[in-house]
N, C-alpha and C positions, 0 to 999 in steps of 0.2 A: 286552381287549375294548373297552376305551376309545378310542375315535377323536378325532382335530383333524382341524376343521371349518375350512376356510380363507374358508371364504363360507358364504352364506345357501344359493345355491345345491346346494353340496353339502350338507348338511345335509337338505336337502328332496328331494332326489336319493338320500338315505341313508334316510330314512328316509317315503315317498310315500305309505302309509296308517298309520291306527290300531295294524292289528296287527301290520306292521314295529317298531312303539315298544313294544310290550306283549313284543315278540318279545326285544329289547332288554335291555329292565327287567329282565325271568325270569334271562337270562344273564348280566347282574352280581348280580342281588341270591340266586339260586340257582346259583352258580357251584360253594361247596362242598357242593351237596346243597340238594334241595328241602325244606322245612319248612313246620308249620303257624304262622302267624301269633300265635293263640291260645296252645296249647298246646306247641309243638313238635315233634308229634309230624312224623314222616317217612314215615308211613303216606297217602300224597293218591289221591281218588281225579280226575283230568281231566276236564273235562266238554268234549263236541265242536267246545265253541268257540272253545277256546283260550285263553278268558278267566277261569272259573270254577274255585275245585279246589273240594273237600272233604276234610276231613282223618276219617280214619278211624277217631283214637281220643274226639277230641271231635263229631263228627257238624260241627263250625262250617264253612258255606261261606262263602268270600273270593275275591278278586283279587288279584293281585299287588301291585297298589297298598296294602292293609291293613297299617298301620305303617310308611308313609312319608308324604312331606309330598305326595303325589295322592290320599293318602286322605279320603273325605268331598267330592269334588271332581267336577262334570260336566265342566267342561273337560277335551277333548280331551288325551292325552299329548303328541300332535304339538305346541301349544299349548305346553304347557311346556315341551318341548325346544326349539323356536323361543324362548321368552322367556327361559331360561336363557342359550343362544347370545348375546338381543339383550343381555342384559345384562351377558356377560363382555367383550364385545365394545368396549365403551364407556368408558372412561377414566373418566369424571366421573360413569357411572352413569345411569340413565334415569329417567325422570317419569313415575308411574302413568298421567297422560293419553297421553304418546307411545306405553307401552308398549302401552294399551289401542287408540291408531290403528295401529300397527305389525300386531298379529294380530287385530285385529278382534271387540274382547271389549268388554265397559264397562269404564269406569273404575274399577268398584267392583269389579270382579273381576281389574283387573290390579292395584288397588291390594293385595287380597288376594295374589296370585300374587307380590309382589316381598317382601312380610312372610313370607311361606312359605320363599320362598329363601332370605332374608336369616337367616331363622330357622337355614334349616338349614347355614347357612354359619359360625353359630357351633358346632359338635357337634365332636365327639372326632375326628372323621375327616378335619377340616378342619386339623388342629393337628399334621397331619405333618411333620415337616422339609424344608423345600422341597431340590430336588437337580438337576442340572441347572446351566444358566447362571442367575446371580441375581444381579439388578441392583437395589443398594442408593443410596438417595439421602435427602439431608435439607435442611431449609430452617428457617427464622423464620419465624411467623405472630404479627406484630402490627403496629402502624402506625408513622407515622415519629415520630420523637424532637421532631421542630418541632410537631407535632399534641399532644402529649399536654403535660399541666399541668408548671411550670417547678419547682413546689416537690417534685412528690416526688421520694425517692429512685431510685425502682427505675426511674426513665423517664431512667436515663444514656445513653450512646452506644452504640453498636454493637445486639449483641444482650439486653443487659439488658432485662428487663420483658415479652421475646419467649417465645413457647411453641414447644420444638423439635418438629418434624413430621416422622418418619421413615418412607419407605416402600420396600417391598421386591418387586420384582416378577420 
């Protein structure tokens, strides 16, 4: 159910109101079966708008959002799936101000919204094996050998005194 988005465009194309994202969310996050947030019960009942359940055996109303990182959040879904996009999008990663002029939020809430993904990009489900074509690369990050002090030891030639950088994409 997962799609690649080759542009902005499509993306927005895929997904043009609210409750196309909501529509979304339900079909991966209840793919094996609807649940209560809460309790777990499997007993829900739907309210008309598509947005609401109840669950049956703890009486608790929720949204789909309840126990994920849109929970507690007014931002729009659309919103996050667009900042999600702008930020895997990006090599070097984006700036809570750009990403706040990019969809049109404040600052303090995009700065929120990149903590949130960031957050959630450390969880179990991120620590899959990658598969596929996977392109490894590595490099030295420290300064040049003429820059640093004459007497220590660790500032020898080549890569000595460097910290290796390995990244895998």
């Amino acid at each position: 159910m997962i799609v690649k988005f080759d542009s902005i465009i499509e993306l927005m194309e895929a997904f043009p109101d609210e409750q196309s994202c909501i529509d979304h969310l339900t079909a991966i996050r209840w793919r094996d079966g609807e649940y209560c947030p809460y309790c777990g019960g499997t007993e829900l009942y739907h309210f008309s708008d598509r947005r609401n359940h109840k669950c049956k055996a703890c009486k608790a109303r929720f949204s789909i959002k309840v126990g994920t990182i849109f929970e507690d959040t007014k931002l729009p879904l659309r919103k996050w799936f667009l900042a999600m996009w702008l930020i895997t999008s990006h090599k070097k990663g984006i700036a809570s101000t750009q990403l706040a002029k990019d969809i049109k939020i404040t600052q303090k809430s995009a700065w929120f919204v990149l903590h949130r993904l960031r957050h959630a990009a450390r969880t179990q489900s991120f620590n899959a094996p990658l598969d596929g074509d996977v392109e490894i690369d590595e490099t030295y990050v420290g300064g040049k050998a003429s820059n640093r002090h004459k007497g220590d030891p660790k500032n020898g030639p080549g890569t000595s005194g460097k910290t290796t950088v390995i990244g895998a994409l």
